[in-house]
C-alpha positions in Angstrom: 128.8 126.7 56.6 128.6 128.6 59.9 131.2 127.4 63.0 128.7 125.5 64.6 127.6 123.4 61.9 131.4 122.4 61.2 132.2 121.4 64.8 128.9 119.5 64.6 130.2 115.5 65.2 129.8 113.1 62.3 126.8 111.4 64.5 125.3 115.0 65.2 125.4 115.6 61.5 124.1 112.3 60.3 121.0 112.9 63.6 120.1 116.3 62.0 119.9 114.5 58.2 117.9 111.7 59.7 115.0 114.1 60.3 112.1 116.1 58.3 114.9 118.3 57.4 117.0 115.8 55.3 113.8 114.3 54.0 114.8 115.2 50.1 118.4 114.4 50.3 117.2 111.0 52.0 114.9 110.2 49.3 117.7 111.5 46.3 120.0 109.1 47.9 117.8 106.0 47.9 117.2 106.6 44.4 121.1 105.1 43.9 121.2 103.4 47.1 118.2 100.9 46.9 120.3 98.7 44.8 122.1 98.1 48.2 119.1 96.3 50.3 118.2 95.0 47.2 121.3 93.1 46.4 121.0 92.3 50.5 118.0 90.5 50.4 118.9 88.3 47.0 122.0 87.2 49.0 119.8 84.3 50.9 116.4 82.4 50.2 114.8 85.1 53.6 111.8 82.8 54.1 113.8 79.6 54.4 116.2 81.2 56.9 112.8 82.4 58.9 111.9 78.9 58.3 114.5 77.6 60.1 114.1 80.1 62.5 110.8 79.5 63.5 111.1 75.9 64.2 113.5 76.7 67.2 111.9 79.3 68.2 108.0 80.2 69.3 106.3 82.1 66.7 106.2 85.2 66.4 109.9 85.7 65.8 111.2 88.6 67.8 113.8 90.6 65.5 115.3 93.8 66.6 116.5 96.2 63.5 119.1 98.4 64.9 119.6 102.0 63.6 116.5 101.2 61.2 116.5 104.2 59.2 114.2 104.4 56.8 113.0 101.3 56.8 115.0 100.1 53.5 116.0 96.4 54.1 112.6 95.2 55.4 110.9 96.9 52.3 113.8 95.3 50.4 113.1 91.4 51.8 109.3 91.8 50.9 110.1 92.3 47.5 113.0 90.3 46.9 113.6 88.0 50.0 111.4 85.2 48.8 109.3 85.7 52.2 106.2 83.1 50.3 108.8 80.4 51.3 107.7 80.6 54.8 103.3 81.2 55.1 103.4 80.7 58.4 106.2 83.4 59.2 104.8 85.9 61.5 107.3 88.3 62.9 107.2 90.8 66.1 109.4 93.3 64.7 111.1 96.1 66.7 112.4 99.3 65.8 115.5 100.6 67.6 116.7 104.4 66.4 118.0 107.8 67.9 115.7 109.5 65.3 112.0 109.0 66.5 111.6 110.7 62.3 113.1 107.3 61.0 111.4 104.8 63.3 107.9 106.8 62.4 109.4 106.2 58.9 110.5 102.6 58.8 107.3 101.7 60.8 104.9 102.7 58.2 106.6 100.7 55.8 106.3 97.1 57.8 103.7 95.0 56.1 103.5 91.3 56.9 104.9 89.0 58.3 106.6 92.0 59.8 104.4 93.4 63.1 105.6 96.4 64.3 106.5 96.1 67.9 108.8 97.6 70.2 109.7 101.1 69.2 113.5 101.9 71.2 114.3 105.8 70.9 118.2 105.4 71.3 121.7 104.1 70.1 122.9 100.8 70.0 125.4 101.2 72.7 122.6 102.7 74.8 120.7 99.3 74.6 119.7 97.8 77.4 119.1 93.8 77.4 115.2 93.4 77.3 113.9 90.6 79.8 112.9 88.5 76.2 116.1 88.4 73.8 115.6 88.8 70.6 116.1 85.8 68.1 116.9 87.7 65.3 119.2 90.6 65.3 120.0 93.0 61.9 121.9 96.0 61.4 121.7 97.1 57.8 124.4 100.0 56.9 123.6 101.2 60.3 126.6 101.6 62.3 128.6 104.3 60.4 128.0 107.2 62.8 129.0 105.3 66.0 132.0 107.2 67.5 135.3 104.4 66.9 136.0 104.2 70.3 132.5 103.0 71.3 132.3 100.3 68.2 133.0 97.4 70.8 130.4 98.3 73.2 127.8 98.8 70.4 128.4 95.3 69.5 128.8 93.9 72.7 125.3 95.5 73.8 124.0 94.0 70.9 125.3 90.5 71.5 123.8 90.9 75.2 120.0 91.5 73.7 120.5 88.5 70.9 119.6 85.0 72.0 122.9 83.6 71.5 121.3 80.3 69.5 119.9 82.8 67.1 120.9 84.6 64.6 123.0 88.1 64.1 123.2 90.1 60.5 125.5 93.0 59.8 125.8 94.7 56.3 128.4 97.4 56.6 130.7 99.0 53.6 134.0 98.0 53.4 137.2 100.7 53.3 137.4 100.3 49.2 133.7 101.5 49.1 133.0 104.8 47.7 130.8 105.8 50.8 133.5 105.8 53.5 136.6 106.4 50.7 134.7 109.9 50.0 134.0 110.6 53.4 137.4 109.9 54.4 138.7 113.0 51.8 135.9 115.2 52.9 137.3 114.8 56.7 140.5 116.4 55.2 138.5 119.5 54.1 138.1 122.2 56.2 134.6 121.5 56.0 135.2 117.8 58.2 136.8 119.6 60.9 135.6 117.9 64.1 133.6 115.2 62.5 135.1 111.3 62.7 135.2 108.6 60.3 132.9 106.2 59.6 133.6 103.1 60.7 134.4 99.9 58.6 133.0 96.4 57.9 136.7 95.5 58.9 136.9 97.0 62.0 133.4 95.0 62.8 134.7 91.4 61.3 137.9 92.3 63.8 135.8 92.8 67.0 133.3 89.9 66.3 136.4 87.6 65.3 137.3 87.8 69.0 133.9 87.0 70.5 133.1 84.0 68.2 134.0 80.7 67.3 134.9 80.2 63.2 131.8 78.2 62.9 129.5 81.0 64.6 130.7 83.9 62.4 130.3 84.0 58.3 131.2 86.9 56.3 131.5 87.7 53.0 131.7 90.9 50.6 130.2 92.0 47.8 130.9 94.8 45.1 128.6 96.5 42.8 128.0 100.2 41.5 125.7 103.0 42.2 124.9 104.9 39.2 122.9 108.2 38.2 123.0 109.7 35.1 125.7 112.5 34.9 123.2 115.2 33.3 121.0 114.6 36.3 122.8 117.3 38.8 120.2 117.5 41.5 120.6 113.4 42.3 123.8 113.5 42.1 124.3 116.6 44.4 121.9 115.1 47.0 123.3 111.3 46.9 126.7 113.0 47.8 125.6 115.6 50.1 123.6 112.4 52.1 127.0 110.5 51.2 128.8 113.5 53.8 125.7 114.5 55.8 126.5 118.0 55.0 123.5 119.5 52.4 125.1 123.1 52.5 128.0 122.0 50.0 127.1 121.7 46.1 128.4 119.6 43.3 130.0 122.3 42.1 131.6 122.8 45.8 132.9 119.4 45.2 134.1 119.3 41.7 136.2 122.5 42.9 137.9 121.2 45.8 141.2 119.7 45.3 140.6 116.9 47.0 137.1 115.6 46.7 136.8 117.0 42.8 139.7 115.0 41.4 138.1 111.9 42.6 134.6 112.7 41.7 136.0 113.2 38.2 137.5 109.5 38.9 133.6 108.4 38.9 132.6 109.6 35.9 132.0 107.1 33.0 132.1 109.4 30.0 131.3 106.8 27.9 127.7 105.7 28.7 127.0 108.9 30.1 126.8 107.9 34.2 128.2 108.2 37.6 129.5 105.7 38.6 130.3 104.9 42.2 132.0 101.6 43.6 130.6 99.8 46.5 131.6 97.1 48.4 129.7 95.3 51.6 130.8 92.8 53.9 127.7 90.8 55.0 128.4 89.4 58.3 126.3 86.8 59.9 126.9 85.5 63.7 125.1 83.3 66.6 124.5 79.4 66.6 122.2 79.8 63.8 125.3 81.2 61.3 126.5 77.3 60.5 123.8 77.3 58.1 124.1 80.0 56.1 126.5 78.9 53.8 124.3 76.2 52.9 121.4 78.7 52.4 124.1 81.5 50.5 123.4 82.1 46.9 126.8 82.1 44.8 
């Protein structure tokens, strides 16, 4: 890895990955991570939510999906989110992203209800507050790469484009999952020098806990595993490299390094022949319409 590259910031690295360039990594790592939006989108009946949704507000909903990516947890909610529960659902859906590569991406994959709208070519604590808030707000593991120190204002510029009777969804890996644990060791590698953590589901419970009342903010977590086959190298290598936004390191790299190789070995399930890494996501809901969730959550 040359000098520049490991100066490059955790958000510079994960910008250059979000791109044409990280294209096969991306699609290596959704090959494990799907299971994430997937398990995201069984969590609720979607269409009764929208249902709900729709009846205090004019149709079309507007929804904003911040840091969109690829376009995984819409894709996810058409297949899984039980949509058919609400035929008249018709949703104005906008696209907010510092990668103009993901929105392109995530916008070709909206089918209806979803009609793509608005695209915003920026971060979320860049947003401005649009003259029409948005109803519905998500940000689906989206918020890694925002610098620490500018978490609050993220959320708070967020909260100012949200109606507040409306509704807010986070999902965001907790500090036990394997996606920020491994990250975490790979900062103490030469290789992580001047790159930041990725921030936690915790840290984002904290800051919402002081801007909400109990009955306006519902969280929960959920734990499951990610799992590739071990004989399949070239998943595995990509998954983590995407893992660590860093494509110039192999699995072997990994294995070899004293820190990030004795827990790799850690995720190895002998046994049945598989990888096996941990995962756990704190689902966060917030705005007037969170009091119903928990009547709508699946357990």
């Amino acid at each position: 890895m040359s000098d520049s590259a490991k100066s490059a910031s955790t958000f510079e690295r994960s910008c250059d990955h979000w791109s044409g360039r990280g294209q096969v990594e991306m699609e290596a790592f959704y090959r494990l991570a799907a299971v994430d939006y997937k398990l995201l989108a069984e969590q609720l009946p979607w269409g009764t939510l929208f249902s709900k949704a729709q009846n205090r507000f004019s149709s079309p909903l507007r929804l904003l999906d911040v840091a969109c990516g690829s376009g995984q947890f819409p894709n996810a909610l058409l297949e899984y989110g039980e949509l058919d529960d609400c035929p008249t659902l018709r949703v104005e859906y906008s696209l907010l992203d510092p990668s103009q590569f993901s929105i392109d991406v995530a916008r070709q994959k909206l089918r209806g209800p979803f009609e793509a709208a608005d695209e915003l070519l920026t971060t979320a604590q860049d947003l401005n507050t649009p003259a029409d808030l948005y109803s519905i707000m998500w940000a689906t593991h989206a918020l890694y790469c925002v610098p620490p120190d500018e978490l609050e204002l993220a959320l708070d510029r967020m909260l100012d484009a949200m109606d507040p009777t409306g509704l807010g969804f986070i999902a965001h890996a907790s500090q036990d999952s394997h996606y920020l644990k491994f990250h975490d060791l790979y900062l103490q590698t030469d290789r992580g020098v001047g790159s930041l953590p990725y921030c936690r589901g915790e840290q984002i419970t904290e800051i919402l806990k002081r801007k909400f009342e109990p009955s306006n903010l519902v969280y929960w977590a959920i734990d499951y595993e990610g799992t590739v086959a071990l004989d399949d190298n070239e998943t595995a290598q990509r998954y983590l490299q995407r893992c660590l936004f860093d494509d110039n390191i192999s699995l072997q790299q990994m294995l070899a390094n004293e820190l990030l190789g004795p827990y790799l070995k850690s995720c190895m399930d002998d046994n049945n022949g598989l990888w096996c890494f941990k995962q756990k996501t704190w689902l966060v809901f917030y705005g007037e319409m969170a009091t119903q969730i928990e009547d709508l959550r699946k357990k």
